[in-house]
C-alpha positions in Angstrom: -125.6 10.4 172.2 -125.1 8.7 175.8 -122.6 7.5 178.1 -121.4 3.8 177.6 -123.7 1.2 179.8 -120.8 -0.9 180.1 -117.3 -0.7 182.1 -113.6 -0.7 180.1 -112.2 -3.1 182.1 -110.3 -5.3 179.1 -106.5 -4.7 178.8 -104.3 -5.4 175.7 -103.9 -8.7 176.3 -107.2 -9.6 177.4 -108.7 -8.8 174.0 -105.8 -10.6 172.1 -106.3 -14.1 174.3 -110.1 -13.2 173.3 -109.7 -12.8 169.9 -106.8 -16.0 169.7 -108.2 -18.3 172.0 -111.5 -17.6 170.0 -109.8 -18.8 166.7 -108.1 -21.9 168.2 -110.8 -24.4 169.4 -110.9 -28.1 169.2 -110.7 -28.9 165.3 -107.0 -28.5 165.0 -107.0 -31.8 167.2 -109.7 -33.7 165.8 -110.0 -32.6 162.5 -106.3 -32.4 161.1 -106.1 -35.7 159.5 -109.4 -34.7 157.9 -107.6 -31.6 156.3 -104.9 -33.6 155.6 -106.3 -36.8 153.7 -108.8 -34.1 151.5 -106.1 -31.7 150.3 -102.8 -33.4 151.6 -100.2 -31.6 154.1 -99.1 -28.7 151.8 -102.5 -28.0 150.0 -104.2 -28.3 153.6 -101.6 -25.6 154.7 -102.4 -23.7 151.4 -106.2 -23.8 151.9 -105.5 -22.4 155.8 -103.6 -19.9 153.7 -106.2 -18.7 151.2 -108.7 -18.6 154.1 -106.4 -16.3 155.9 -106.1 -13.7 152.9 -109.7 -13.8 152.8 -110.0 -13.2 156.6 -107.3 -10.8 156.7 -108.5 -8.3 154.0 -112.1 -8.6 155.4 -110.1 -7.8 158.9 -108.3 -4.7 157.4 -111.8 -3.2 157.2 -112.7 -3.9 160.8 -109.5 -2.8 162.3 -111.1 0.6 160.8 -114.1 0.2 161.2 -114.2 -0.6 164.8 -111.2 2.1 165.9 -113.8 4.5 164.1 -116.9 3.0 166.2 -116.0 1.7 169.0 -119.0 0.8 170.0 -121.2 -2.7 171.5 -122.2 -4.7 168.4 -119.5 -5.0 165.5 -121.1 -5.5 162.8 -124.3 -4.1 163.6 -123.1 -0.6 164.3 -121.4 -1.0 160.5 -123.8 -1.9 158.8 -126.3 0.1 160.0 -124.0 3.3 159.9 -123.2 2.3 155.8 -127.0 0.6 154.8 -129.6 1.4 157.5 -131.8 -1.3 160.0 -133.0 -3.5 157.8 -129.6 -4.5 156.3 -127.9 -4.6 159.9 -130.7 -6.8 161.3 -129.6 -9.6 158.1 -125.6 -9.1 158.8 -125.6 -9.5 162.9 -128.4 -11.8 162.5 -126.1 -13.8 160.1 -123.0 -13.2 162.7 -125.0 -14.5 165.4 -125.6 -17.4 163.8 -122.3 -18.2 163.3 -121.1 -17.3 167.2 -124.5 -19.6 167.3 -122.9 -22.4 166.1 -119.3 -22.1 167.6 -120.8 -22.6 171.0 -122.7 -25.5 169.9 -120.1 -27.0 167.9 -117.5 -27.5 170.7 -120.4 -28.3 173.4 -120.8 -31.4 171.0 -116.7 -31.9 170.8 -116.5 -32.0 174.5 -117.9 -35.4 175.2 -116.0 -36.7 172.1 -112.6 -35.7 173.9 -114.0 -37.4 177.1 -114.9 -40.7 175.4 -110.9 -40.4 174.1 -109.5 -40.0 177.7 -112.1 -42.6 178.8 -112.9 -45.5 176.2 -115.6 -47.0 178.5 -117.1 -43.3 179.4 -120.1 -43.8 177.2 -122.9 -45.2 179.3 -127.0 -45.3 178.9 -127.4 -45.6 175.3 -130.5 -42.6 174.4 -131.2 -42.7 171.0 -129.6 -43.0 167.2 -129.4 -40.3 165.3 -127.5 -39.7 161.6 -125.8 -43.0 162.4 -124.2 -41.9 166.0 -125.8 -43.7 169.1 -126.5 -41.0 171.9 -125.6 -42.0 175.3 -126.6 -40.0 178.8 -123.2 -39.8 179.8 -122.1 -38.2 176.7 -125.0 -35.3 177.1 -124.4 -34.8 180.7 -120.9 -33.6 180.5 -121.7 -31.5 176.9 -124.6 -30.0 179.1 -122.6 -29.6 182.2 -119.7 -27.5 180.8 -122.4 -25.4 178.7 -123.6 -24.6 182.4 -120.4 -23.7 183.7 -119.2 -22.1 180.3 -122.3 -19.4 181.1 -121.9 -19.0 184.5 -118.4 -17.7 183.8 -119.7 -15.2 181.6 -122.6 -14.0 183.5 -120.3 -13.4 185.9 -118.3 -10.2 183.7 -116.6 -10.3 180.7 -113.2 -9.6 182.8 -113.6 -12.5 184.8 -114.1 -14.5 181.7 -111.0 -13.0 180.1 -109.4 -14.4 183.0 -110.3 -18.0 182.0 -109.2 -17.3 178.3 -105.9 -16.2 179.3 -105.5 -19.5 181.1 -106.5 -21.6 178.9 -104.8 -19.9 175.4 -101.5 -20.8 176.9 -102.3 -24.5 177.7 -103.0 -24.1 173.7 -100.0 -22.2 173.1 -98.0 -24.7 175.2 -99.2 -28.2 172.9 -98.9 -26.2 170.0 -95.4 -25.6 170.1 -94.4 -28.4 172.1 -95.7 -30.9 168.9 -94.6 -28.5 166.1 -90.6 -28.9 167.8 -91.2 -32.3 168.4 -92.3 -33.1 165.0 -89.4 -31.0 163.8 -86.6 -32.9 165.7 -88.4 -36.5 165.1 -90.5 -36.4 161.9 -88.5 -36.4 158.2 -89.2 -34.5 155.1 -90.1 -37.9 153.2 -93.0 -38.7 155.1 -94.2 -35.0 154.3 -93.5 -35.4 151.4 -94.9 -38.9 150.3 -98.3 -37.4 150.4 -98.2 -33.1 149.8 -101.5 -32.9 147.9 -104.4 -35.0 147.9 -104.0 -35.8 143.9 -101.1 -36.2 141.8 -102.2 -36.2 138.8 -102.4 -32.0 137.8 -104.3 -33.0 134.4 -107.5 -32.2 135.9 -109.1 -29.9 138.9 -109.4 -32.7 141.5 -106.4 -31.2 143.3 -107.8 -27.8 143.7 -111.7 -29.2 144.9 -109.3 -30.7 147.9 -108.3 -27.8 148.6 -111.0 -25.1 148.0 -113.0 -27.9 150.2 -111.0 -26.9 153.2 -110.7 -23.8 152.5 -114.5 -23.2 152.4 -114.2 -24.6 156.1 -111.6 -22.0 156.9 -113.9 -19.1 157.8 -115.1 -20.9 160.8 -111.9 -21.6 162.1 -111.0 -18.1 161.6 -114.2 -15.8 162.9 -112.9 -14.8 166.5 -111.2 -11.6 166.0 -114.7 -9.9 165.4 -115.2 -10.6 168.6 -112.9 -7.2 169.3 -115.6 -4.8 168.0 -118.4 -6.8 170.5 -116.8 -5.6 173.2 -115.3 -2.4 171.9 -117.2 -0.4 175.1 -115.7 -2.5 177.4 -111.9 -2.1 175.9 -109.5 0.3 177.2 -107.0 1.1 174.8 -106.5 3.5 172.5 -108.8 2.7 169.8 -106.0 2.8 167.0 -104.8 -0.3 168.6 -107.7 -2.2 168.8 -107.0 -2.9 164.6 -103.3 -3.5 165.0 -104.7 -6.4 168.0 -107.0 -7.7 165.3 -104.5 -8.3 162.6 -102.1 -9.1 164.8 -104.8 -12.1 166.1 -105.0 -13.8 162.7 -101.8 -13.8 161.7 -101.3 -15.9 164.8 -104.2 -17.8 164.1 -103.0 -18.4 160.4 -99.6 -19.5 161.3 -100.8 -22.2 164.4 -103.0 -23.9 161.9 -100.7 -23.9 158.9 -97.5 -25.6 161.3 -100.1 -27.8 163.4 -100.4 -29.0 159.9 -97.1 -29.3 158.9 -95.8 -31.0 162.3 -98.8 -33.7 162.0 -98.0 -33.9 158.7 -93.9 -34.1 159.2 -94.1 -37.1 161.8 -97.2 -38.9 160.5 -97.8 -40.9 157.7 -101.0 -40.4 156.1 -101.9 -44.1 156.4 -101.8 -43.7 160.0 -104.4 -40.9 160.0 -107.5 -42.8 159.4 -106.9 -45.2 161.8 -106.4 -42.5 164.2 -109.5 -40.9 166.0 -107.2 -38.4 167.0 -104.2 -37.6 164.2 -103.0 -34.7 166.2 -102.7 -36.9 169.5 -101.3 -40.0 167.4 -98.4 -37.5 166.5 -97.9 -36.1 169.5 -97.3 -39.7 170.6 -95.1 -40.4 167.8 -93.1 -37.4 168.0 -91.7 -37.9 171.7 -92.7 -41.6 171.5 -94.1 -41.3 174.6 -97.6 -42.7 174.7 -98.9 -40.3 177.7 -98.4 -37.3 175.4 -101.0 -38.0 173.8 -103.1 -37.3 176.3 -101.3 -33.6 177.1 -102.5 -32.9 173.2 -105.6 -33.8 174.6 -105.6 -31.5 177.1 -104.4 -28.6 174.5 -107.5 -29.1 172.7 -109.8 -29.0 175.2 -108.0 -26.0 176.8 -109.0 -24.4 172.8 -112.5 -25.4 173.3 -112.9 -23.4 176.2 -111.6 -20.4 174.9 -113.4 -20.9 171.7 -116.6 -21.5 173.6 -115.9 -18.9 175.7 -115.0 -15.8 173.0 -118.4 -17.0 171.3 -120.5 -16.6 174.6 -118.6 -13.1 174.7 -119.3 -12.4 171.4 -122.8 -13.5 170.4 -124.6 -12.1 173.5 -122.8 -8.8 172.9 -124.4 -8.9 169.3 -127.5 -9.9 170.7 -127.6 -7.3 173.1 -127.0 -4.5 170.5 -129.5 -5.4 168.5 -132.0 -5.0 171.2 -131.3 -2.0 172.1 -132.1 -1.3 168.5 -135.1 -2.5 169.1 -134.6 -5.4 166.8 -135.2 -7.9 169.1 -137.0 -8.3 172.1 -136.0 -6.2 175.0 -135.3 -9.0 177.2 -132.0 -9.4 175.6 -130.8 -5.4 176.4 -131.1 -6.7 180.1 -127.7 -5.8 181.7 -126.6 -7.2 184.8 -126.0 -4.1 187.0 -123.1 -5.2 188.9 -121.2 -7.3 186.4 -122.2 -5.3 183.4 -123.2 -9.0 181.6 -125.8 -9.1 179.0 -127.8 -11.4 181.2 -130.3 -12.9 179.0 -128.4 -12.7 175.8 -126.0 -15.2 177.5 -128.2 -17.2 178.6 -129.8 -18.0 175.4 -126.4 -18.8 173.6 -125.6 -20.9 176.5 -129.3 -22.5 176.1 -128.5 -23.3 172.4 -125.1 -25.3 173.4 -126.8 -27.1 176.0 -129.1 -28.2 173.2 -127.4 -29.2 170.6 -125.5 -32.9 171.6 -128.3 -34.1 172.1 -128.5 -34.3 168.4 -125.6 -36.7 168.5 -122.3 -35.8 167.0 -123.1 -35.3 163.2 -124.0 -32.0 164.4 -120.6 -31.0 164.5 -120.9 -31.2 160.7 -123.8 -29.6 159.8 -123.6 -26.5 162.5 -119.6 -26.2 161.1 -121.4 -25.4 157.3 -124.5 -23.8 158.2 -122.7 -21.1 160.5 -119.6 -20.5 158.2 -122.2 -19.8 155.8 -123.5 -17.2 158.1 -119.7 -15.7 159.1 -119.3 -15.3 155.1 -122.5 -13.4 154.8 -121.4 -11.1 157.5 -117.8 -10.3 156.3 -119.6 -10.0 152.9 -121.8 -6.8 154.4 -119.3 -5.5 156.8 -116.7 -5.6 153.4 -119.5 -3.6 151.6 -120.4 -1.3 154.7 -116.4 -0.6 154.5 -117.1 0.6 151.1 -120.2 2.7 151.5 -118.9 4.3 154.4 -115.9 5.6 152.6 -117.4 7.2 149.9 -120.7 8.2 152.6 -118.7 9.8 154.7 -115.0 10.3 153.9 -114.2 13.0 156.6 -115.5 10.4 159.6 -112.6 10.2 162.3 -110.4 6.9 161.4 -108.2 6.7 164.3 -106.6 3.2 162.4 -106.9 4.1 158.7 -106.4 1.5 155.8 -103.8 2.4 153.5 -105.2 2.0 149.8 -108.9 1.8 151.4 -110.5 1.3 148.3 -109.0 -1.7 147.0 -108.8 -3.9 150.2 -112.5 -3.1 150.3 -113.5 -4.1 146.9 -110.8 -7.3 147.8 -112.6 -8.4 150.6 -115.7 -8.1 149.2 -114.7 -10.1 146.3 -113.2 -13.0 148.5 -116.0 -12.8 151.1 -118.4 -12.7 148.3 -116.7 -15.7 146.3 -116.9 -17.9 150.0 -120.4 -17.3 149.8 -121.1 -18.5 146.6 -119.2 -21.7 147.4 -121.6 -22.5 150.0 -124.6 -21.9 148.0 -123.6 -23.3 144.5 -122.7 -27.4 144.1 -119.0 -26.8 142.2 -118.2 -30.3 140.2 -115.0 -30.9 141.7 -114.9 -29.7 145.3 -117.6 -31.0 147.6 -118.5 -27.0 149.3 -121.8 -26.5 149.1 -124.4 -27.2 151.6 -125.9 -30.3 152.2 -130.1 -30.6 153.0 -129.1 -31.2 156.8 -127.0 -27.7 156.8 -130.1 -26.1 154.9 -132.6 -26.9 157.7 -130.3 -25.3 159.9 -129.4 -22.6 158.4 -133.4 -22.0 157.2 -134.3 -22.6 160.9 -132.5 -20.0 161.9 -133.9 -17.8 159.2 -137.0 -18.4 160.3 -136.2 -17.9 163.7 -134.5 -14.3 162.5 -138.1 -13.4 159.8 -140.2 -14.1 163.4 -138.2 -11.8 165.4 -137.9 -9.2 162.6 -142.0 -9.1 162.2 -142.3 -8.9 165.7 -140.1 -6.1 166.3 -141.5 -4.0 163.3 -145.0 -4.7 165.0 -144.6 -3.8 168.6 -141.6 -1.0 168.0 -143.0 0.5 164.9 -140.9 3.3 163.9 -138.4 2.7 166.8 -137.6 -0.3 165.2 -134.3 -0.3 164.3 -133.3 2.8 166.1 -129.6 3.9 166.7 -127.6 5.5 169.8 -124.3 6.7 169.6 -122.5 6.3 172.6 -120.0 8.6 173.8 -116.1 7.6 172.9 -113.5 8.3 175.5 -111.0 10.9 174.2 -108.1 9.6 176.2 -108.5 7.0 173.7 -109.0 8.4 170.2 -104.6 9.0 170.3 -103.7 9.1 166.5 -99.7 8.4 167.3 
């Protein structure tokens, strides 16, 4: 056992504008007529609904989990604690990806939001690709934010905690400023002249809409596992590091479900596929002022950033913990010794945003799938780990203890398992499984994760996989 390489220099609400701002990104501007023409307004709020019992009952077993090992690396630590290296190399690997592909998902949106602001921003056409042109301009400000995006985080995790709690109330603001709007402006018949995306309830065409966004919903959820990434550097009592978690996606749950319902309230669903933007086009609509669109703009981009950011925080801290397992090169163990920052962990997740618009903006699509795949394998394994560990060791100190253990467990590994399946296995009425774009990505990463695992095994040998307890702080282990 050793002392903790990192500083606790994250308060209370540092680690819930983390774990927030980590769930609210970009999508729930750009993507909400989307939702809403598959599933319609209430079955798009219904599928953000089912996602979030899912996400919740997988939660339930972090919140103990991590207030029982509060320690770098999440899900590593779990599943290694519950079923040894081999299985916690698959489940961060797996959670990596999916950090992975946050970052590179909004480094793609970034331009996009740009090219709104800006119609004639798009300048020195590259390349097509999937049917999108690629234009320089669009690139250099994906790759220019990825740089700053890292620098923020090599600088300390507090100073990019700082940036989040910034930037969650910009998000915070829109949110509420379009849901009264809507409220006050929109009318219950527009809602209502399009609540599903079917009418007719003689066949399963109404639930495929909306089991095909809530599929999606994982991704837009994963965020408040960034709490046990940087459980070292937290300090609170480690009871309340669960209570934050939960209390993270119920907030997470209920923005997405009225974003839905205000765009929904004030916007007819005709108006949404002209609309590159539904989300803006209400915001217009609802205070009929056309320059509000533009502050919904900002609201996105502001969840972007903390989105990006959370990810950055979240991945490298994976990343790091699994090298000083041994499990992947030591480069990425390398700590910063002033600011405490994973160094070169970072730097390859910032790498990996900076890389991906270049492959245009389908991207978006295919890195969406292929890491929510990788979130739902992860949940799956911490959900069993939950199990194990209970049964393995029922005496181990649960400073946040799940009430009826046994059954959330088995719940959440039943919905985590069942979001699995749906990306793997082509259902005839809901479009959920990957496509052969998503595939390579997902393989390539595979691959990616099979080379670092067999060079690991070869130059570690039997450290390979290796595990340190570090020291918990008693002033924080309160049971009150």
């Amino acid at each position: 056992m050793e002392k903790s390489k990192f500083n606790k220099v994250l308060g209370m609400s540092d680690v819930l504008v983390i774990a927030f701002g980590a769930m609210i990104g970009w999508a729930w501007v750009v993507s909400t007529g989307d939702w809403i023409s598959t599933a319609g307004t209430i079955g798009a709020i219904f599928a953000f609904v089912i996602g979030g019992i899912m996400v919740f009952l997988v939660s339930l077993t972090y919140a103990e989990l991590t207030s029982a090992m509060p320690q770098c690396g999440g899900e590593h630590v779990f599943s290694y604690r519950a079923m040894g290296p081999n299985a916690s190399f698959v489940c961060t690997w797996a959670i990596v990806l999916g950090y992975a592909s946050v970052a590179a998902f909004e480094a793609c949106a970034m331009p996009t939001v740009i090219t709104y602001i800006f119609p004639n921003f798009l300048q020195g056409y590259m390349y097509t690709i999937a049917g999108f042109d690629v234009y320089a301009s669009w690139v250099a400000v994906a790759v220019i934010a990825a740089i700053i995006i890292t620098y923020i985080n090599l600088r300390g995790v507090k100073t990019a905690a700082i940036l989040q709690t910034v930037f969650t109330v910009l998000i915070a603001a829109a949110g509420i400023a379009l849901v009264a709007a809507s409220a006050v402006n929109g009318s219950g018949e527009t809602l209502m002249s399009y609540p599903f995306a079917d009418v007719d309830f003689s066949d399963c065409s109404k639930l495929g809409g909306i089991l095909t966004i809530a599929v999606m919903t994982p991704f837009y959820f994963v965020g408040f596992d960034v709490i046990p990434q940087v459980a070292e550097e937290i300090n609170i009592p480690y009871k309340k590091l669960g209570k934050i978690m939960l209390l993270s996606i119920i907030m997470a749950v209920a923005f997405y479900a009225l974003v839905v319902f205000g765009v929904g309230y004030i916007l007819p669903v005709g108006d949404m596929a002209g609309s590159d933007l539904p989300t803006a086009s209400a915001m217009e609509l609802a205070f009929g002022i056309p320059a509000m669109a533009k502050v919904m703009v900002i609201g996105g981009i502001a969840g972007m950033i903390t989105s990006w950011n959370s990810f950055i925080i979240g991945g490298s801290r994976a990343m790091f913990s699994m090298a000083e397992s041994k499990m992947l090169p030591e480069t990425f163990a390398k700590l910063n010794p002033k600011t405490k920052a994973p160094t070169n962990a970072i730097l390859f997740i910032g790498i990996a945003s900076a890389i991906a618009p270049f492959f245009g903006r389908k991207m978006l699509v295919w890195i969406v799938d292929a890491g929510s795949l990788g979130v739902c394998v992860a949940y799956l394994m911490v959900s069993l780990s939950f199990l194990i560990l209970r049964k393995k060791e029922p005496e181990m100190n649960r400073p946040y203890c799940v009430k009826h253990g046994m059954l959330v467990g088995v719940l959440a590994v039943i919905m985590s398992g069942f979001f699995t399946v749906l990306y793997i296995i082509p259902l005839p009425f809901a479009s959920t499984a990957l496509v052969w774009q998503e595939w390579i990505v997902a393989g390539l990463w595979i691959v990616l994760g099979v080379v670092f695992f067999a060079y690991c095994k070869k130059k570690f040998g039997a450290e390979f996989g290796r595990h340190i307890d570090v020291m918990l702080d008693e002033r924080l282990m309160e049971k009150d």
